[in-house]
C-alpha positions in Angstrom: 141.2 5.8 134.6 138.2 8.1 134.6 136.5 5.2 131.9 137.3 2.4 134.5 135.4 4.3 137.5 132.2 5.5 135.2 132.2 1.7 133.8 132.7 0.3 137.2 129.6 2.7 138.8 127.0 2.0 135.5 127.6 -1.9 136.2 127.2 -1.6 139.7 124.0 0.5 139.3 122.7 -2.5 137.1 123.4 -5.1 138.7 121.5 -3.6 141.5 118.6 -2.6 140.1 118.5 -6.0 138.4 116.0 -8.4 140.7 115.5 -11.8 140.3 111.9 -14.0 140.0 111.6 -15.8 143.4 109.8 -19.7 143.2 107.6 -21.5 145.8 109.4 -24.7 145.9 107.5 -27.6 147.7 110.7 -30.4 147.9 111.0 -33.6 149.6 114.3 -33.3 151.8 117.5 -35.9 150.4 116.2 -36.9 147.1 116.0 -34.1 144.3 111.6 -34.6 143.7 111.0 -31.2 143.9 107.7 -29.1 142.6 107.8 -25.3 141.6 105.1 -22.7 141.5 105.6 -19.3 140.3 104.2 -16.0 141.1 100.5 -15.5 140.3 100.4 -19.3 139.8 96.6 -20.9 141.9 97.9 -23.8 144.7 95.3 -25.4 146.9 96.9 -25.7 150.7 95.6 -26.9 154.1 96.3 -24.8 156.8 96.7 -26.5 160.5 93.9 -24.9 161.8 91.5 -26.3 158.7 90.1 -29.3 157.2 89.5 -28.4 153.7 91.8 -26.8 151.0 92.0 -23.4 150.5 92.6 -22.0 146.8 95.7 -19.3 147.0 96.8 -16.9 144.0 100.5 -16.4 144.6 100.8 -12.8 144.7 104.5 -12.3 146.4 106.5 -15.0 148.2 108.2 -13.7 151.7 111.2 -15.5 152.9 109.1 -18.2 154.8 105.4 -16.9 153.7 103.0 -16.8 150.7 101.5 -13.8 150.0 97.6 -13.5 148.5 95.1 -11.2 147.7 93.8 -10.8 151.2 96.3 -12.8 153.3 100.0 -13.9 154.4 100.2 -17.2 155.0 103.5 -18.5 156.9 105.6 -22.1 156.0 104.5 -23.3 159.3 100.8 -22.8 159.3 100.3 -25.2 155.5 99.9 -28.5 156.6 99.4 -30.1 152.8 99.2 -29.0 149.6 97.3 -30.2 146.5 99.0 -30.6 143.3 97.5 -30.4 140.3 98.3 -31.9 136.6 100.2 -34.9 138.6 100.6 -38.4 137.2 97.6 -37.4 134.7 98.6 -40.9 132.4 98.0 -42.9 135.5 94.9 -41.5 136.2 93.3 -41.8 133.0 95.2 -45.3 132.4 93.7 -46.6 135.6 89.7 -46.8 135.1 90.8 -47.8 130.8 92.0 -50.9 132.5 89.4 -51.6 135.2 86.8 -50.8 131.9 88.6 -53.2 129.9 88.8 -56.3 132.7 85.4 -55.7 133.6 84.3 -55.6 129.3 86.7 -59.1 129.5 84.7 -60.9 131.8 81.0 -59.8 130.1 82.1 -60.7 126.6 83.2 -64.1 127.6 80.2 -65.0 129.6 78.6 -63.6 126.1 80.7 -65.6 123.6 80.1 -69.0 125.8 76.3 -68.7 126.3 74.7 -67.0 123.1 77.2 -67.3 121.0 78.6 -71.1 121.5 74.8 -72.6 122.4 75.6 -74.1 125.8 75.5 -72.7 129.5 77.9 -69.9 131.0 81.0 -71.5 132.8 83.6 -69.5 134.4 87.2 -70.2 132.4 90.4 -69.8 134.8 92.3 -67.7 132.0 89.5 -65.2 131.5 89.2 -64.9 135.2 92.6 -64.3 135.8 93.0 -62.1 133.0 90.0 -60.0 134.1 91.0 -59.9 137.8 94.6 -58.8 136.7 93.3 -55.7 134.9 90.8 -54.9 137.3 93.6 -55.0 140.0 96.0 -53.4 137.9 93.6 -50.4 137.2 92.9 -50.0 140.6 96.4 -49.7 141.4 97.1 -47.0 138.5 94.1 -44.8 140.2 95.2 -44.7 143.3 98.6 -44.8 142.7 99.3 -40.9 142.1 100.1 -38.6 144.5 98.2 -35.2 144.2 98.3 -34.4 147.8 101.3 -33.5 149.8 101.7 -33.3 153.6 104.4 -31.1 155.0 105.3 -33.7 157.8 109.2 -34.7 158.2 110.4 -34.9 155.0 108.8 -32.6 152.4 109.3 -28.4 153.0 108.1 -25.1 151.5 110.9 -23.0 151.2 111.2 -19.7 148.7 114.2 -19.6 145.8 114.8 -16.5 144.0 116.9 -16.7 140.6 
C-alpha cells in the first residue's frame, strides 16, 4: 500500500513539473492550412497602428500575445504577417518561364531573318507559344501567398504540446 502512495506522489510530481513547448499558429479558420512558428523562431508582422513589417524574435508566447526582446505584442493589434520560405518552386519557376517565352520569341525572329536569308515575319505558333509562357510565368510569380492578413478568416492563436 505504502508502494502504491510513494508511486502515486513521484508520478504526480512529474507530471507536474513536466511543461510542454507552446507554437504560434497562424491558421485559416474551416479548412486545416495552418502555419507554425516556434519559440525563438524571426516572423515579420504588421501591427494596426503601422504600415511596414516589423521583424519579431519569438521569445515567449502568452495566451493571446507574442513576447519579444523589448515588447508584448497582443493577437489583436497584428494585422498581417509575412511568411517566409512559401511557395519557393513557384517563385523561381515563374521568371524561368517568362525568360524562356521571351528567349522564344528573339530566337525565332533570329532563325527567320539571319539564319533563313529573308525578312522577319511574325509566325502565329511562336507567338502563341511565347505569349503562353510569358503569361504562365507571370501567373507562377504572383501566384504565392507570402503575406497574410488577419481579417475574417485567418487567426493567431497559441498551442502548447
Amino acid at each position: 500500500m505504502v508502494n502504491r502512495i510513494l508511486f502515486f506522489i513521484f508520478i504526480a510530481g512529474l507530471s507536474l513539473s513536466a511543461s510542454g513547448q507552446s507554437f504560434l499558429v497562424l491558421e485559416k479558420m474551416g479548412t486545416k492550412k495552418r502555419y507554425t512558428f516556434q519559440q525563438g523562431e524571426q516572423i515579420e508582422i504588421m501591427l494596426d497602428k503601422d504600415d511596414y513589417y516589423t521583424r519579431v524574435i519569438i521569445l515567449g508566447l502568452g495566451d493571446s500575445a507574442i513576447i519579444s526582446e523589448s515588447e508584448t505584442f497582443n493577437f489583436s493589434s497584428v494585422k498581417a504577417v509575412k511568411l517566409h520560405g512559401e511557395n519557393t518552386w513557384l517563385k523561381i519557376t515563374g521568371p524561368g518561364l517568362m525568360i524562356a517565352g521571351a528567349l522564344l520569341f528573339v530566337i525565332d525572329a533570329t532563325n527567320q531573318s539571319v539564319v533563313s536569308g529573308g525578312g522577319y515575319e511574325v509566325s502565329s505558333g511562336v507567338a502563341i507559344a511565347s505569349a503562353s509562357l510569358v503569361g504562365l510565368g507571370a501567373v507562377f510569380t504572383f501566384a504565392g501567398r507570402n503575406k497574410v492578413k488577419l481579417k475574417k478568416w485567418w487567426r493567431l492563436r497559441t498551442v502548447e504540446i
